[in-house]
C-alpha positions, 0 to 999 in steps of 0.5 A, a space after each residue: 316718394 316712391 323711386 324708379 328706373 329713371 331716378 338718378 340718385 347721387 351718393 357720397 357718405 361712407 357705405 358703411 352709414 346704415 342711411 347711405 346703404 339704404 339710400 343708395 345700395 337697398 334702393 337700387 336693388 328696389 328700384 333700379 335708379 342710376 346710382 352715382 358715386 361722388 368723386 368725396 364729400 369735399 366735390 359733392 356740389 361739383 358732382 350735383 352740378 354734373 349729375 342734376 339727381 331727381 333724388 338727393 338724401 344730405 346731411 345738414 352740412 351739405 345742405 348748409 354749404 350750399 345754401 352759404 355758395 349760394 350766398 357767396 356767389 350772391 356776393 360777387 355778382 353784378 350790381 343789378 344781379 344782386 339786387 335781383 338776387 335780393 329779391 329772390 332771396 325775399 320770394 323764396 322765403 315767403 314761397 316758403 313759409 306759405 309752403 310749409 304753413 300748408 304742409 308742403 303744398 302750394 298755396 295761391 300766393 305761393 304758386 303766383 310767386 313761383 311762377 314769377 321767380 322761377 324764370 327770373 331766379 329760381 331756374 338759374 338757382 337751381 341748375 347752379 346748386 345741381 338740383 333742377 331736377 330733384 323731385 325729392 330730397 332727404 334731411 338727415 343724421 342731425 338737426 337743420 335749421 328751419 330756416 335753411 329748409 324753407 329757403 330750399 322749400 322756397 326755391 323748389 327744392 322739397 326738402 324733408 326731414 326724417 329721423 333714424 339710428 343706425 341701431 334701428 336700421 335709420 328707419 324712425 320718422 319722416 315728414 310726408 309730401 303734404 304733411 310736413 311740419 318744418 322743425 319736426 322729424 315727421 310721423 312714425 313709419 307705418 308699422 313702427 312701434 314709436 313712444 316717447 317716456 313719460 318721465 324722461 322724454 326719451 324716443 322709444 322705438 320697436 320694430 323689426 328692423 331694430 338691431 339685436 344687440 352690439 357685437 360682443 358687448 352684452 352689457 351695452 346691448 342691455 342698457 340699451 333696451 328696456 326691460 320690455 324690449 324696446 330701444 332707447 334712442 338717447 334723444 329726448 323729443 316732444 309730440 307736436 299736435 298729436 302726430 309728428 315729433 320733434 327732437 329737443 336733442 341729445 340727453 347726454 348733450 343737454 346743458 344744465 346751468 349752475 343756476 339749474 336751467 336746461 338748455 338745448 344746445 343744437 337749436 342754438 347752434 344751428 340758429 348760428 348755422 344760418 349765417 353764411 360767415 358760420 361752418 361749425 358751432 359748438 355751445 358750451 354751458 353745464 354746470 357753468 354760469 353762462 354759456 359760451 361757444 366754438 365756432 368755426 368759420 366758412 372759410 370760402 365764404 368769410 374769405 370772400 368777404 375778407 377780400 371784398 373789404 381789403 382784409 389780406 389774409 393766408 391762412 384759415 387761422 390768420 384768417 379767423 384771427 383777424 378782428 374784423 372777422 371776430 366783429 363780423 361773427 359777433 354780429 352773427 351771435 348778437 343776431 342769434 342772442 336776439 331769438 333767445 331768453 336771457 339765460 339761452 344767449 351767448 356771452 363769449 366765444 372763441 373762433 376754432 383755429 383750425 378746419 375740423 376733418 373727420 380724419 383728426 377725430 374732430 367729426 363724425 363720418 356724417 360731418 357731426 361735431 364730436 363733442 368730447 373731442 372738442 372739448 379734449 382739443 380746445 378745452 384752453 379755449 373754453 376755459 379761456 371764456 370763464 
């Protein structure tokens, strides 16, 4: 979708992120929108509620922690609110599998249904999260939960996922109004040369935004092009009916079982995501019998419920070390196990001590787990699961 002089847009990553520089900074110059800076990434829902942006690109952590406020203030409203949010919630979720079915249009039971729950929720909904106005939104820089992306579809909020690299300027994929397929990353760009490997299912791309090479190291630049000059992404991905992709993950993140078995861990870990009570989850595996997990609770969310059911608490770690939050998040995981073969399901895991913060090495700037670091910060508690 095209921006304009009258867009408002918000912007809250570092500028240094090259999907930032080209959503906010390139599009400014192009178009000319109203560019607002979020006060940091902690008050970005606060700064939506403010600026209601007609434009909004996120990483899927913020998508994530608005979908978990909005089931917390589910939570503590009134008896009758509840029950009218629970049927909003309902509404939502068939709007938006109709939506997605169609490629992102409206159906006539979607459109019937939208124009009951619009004024009965969705209105209100939507002006509390900060995007009444959002005509268009982005989902980037990591894999989101299909479920996370109808519920918005549902509620009105059009939400695409594109895909991208800093090494080929963000610009790979994107789902188009119309002709989107949810748990795909969309259709190469025009003018994109986009192939995948035969062999190795790699992402290959080609095209005049694709960087030159790393600063002073030569070696790398080398590895990271084939001999015919095209970029090696990393990610392993798959076609879907000929026309859009979608991404398995990370090659170096895949686990391989002692029993032989490749596993993907985002597609489990994101499945875990989708819980209100989860912030962060990490599957662990290669090379290992069965696989196990990190997760780190959504503090505001699991301590609203720890207040509700009387469970005192000071503390994030005091916290997530209570039982009954082990059972709550257990019941989370047995939920997730249910969606997945045997050799795919979580047998243990362990709740993170701690809130991950970008400034301790634990995250990415783009609120994406390091795996290294976990694995160097917590490995007690890996080995702890074996």
């Amino acid at each position: 979708v095209p921006p304009n002089p009258s867009d408002l847009i918000v912007t809250y990553l570092p500028l240094c992120h090259v999907a930032e520089r080209i959503f906010s900074t390139w599009t400014l110059v192009s178009a000319g929108p109203s560019l607002n800076f979020a006060e940091s990434i902690e008050t970005v829902q606060q700064n939506l509620r403010e600026i209601q942006p007609t434009l909004f690109f996120a990483v899927p952590r913020i998508w994530e922690r608005i979908h978990a406020g909005i089931h917390i203030r589910a939570n503590d409203a009134s008896w009758f609110k509840r029950q009218l949010l629970k049927v909003g919630f309902a509404m939502a979720r068939t709007i938006g599998r109709e939506k997605v079915a169609a490629g992102g249009n409206h159906t006539v039971k979607s459109r019937v249904l939208y124009a009951i729950g619009f004024p009965l929720v969705f209105r209100a909904m939507k002006e509390r999260i900060g995007l009444r106005r959002c005509r268009h939104a982005g989902s980037g820089a990591a894999p989101i939960a299909p479920e996370v992306l109808e519920f918005f579809i549902g509620i009105g909020v059009p939400v695409f996922e594109l895909y991208g690299m800093t090494e080929n300027s963000a610009v790979a994929t994107a789902n188009f109004p119309g002709r989107m397929k949810l748990g795909t990353v969309g259709e190469p760009y025009p003018g994109i040369g986009f192939r995948i490997d035969e062999e190795t299912g790699e992402i290959q791309v080609k095209h005049e935004g694709v960087f030159a090479g790393y600063w002073g190291k030569p070696d790398k630049t080398a590895e990271t092009f084939t001999e015919d000059g095209w970029l090696k992404t990393g990610d392993v991905g798959v076609w879907v009916d000929g026309t859009h992709v979608k991404i398995v993950d990370r090659m170096k993140d895949i686990i391989i079982t002692s029993g032989g078995k490749n596993i993907s861990p985002s597609e489990i870990e994101n499945s875990l995501k989708t819980s209100p009570y989860i912030k962060e989850a990490m599957v662990i595996g290669d090379g290992r019998k069965y696989l196990t997990a990190l997760i780190g609770i959504e503090y505001d969310t699991v301590g609203d419920w720890a207040l509700r059911h009387n469970i005192p608490y000071t503390t994030y770690r005091d916290l997530s070390e209570k039982p009954e939050v082990i059972e709550l998040i257990q019941k989370a995981v047995d939920e997730t196990n249910e969606k997945f073969a045997r050799v795919e399901q979580i047998k243990k895991f362990r709740l993170i001590p701690k809130e991950l913060d970008h400034e301790d090495g634990e995250l990415t700037a783009t609120q994406k787990l390091k795996r290294r670091a976990m694995m160097e910060m917590f490995g007690d508690l890996v080995e702890s699961m074996y």
